[in-house]
N, C-alpha and C positions, 0 to 999 in steps of 0.2 A: 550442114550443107553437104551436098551430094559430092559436090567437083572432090578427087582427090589431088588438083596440082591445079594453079593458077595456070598452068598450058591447058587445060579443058579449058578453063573460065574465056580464056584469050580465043579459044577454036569457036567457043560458044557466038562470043560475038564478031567474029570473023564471017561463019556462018549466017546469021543473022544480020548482020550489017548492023550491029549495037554499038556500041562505047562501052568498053572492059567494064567499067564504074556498072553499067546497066546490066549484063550478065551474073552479075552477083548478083544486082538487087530481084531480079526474077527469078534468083535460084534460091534465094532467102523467104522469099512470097510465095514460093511453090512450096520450101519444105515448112514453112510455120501457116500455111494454108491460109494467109491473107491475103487482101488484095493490094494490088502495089502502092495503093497511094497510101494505103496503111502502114505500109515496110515502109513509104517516102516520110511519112507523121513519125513512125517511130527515131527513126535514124534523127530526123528532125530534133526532135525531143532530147534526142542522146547531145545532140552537139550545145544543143542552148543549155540544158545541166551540166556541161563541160565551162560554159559561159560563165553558167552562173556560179560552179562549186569556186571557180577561181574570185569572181567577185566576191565571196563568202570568208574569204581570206581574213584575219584577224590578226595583226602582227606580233598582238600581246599576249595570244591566248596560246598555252601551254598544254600541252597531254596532260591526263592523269599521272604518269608516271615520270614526267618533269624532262623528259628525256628530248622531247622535239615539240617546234612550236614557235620558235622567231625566227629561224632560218631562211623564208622568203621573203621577208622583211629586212634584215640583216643584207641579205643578196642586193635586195632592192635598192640599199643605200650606200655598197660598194660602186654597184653600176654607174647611181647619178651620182658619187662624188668622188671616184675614182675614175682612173684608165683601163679598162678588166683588159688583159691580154688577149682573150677570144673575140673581144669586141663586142657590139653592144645587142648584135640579135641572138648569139649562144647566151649571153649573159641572160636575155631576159628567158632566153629559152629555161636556161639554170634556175634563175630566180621563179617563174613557173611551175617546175617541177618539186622544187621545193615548199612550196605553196600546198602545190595538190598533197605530197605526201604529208605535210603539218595536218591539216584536214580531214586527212583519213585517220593520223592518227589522234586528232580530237574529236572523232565520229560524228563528222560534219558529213552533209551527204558528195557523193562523189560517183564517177562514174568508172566502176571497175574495166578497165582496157586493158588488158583482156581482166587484169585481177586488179584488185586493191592494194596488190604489193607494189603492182608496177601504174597502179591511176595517175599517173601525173605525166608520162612520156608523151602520149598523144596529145592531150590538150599543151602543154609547152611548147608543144613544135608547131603548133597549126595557128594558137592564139598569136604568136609574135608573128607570124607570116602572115594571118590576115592586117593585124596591122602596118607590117614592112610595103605589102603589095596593097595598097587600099582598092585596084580594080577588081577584086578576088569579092566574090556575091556569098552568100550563104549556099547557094545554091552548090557553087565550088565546095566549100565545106561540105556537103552531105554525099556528096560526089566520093571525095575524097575519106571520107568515114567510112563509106562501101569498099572499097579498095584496101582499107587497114583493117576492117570485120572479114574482107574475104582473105587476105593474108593469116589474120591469125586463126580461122577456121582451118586453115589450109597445117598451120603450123600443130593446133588442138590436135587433129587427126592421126598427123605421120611422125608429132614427136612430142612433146608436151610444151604445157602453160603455167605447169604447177611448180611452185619454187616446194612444196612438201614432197612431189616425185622427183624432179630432177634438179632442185636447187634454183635458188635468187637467180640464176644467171638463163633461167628460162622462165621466168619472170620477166624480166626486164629487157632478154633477149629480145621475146617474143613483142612484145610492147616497140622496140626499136625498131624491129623490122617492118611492124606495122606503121607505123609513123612517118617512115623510110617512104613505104608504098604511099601513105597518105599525100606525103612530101613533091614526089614523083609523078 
């Protein structure tokens, strides 16, 4: 993506009289030379495999290496049979993200945000919030997937994504921030 700072993306649709959300996805369809309804199918596709890797969940099934693999499950049964101190929408957020990472690492498929280190941030935060706010469309989600893809391009560019360049903590940074914006 061209924009070097989410203030172009913002100028962009100021200028144009767009919605923030829309100035990305034109500028995503200009540099991958599709057409937007294309960029709208894709983004599309991103969110329902975000749907689905979560339904794909298996409470039982363990990594090769024994090491993760009931922890979203485990989560899941602190929540409904305990009081979680965060309350019940971080918990499911928790129990979510736990999910996604079990997943990734029983090579289930998943939807790298930005990476597979960090696949579980976005979908945690959006999936509890679609169901907290039930007025919220799908439409909302892809909206909101433009916003978290134009953040963490934003982030790719001016500092990294990679926990091998700059360590787990821009991984997961970069993932929070976008989720933030998703959120927002």
């Amino acid at each position: 993506m061209s924009y070097q700072s989410m203030e172009e993306a913002k100028l962009r649709g100021e200028k144009e009289n767009i919605p923030f959300w829309k100035a990305i996805q034109l500028e995503d369809a200009q540099e991958r030379d599709v057409k937007i309804e294309d960029s709208w199918e894709k983004m599309k596709h991103m969110w329902q495999s975000m749907l689905d890797a979560l339904d794909a969940y298996e409470p039982d099934k363990v990594s090769r290496s024994g090491l993760v693999g009931t922890e979203g499950g485990l989560m899941d049964n602190y929540r409904e049979n305990e009081e979680p101190l965060c309350g019940d929408f971080v918990s499911k957020v928790m129990s979510n993200a736990l999910k996604m990472g079990c997943n990734n690492a029983c090579m289930k498929r998943i939807v790298a945000a930005p990476t597979a280190g960090s696949c579980g941030v976005i979908p945690a935060a959006l999936i509890p919030y679609l169901e907290c706010y039930p007025d919220t469309t799908e439409e909302d989600m892809v909206h909101a997937l433009y916003l978290a893809g134009g953040f963490g391009n934003i982030i790719a560019e001016r500092a990294s994504i990679s926990g091998a360049e700059a360590g787990c903590q821009a991984e997961i940074g970069a993932a929070s921030a976008m989720a933030a914006a998703a959120l927002t």
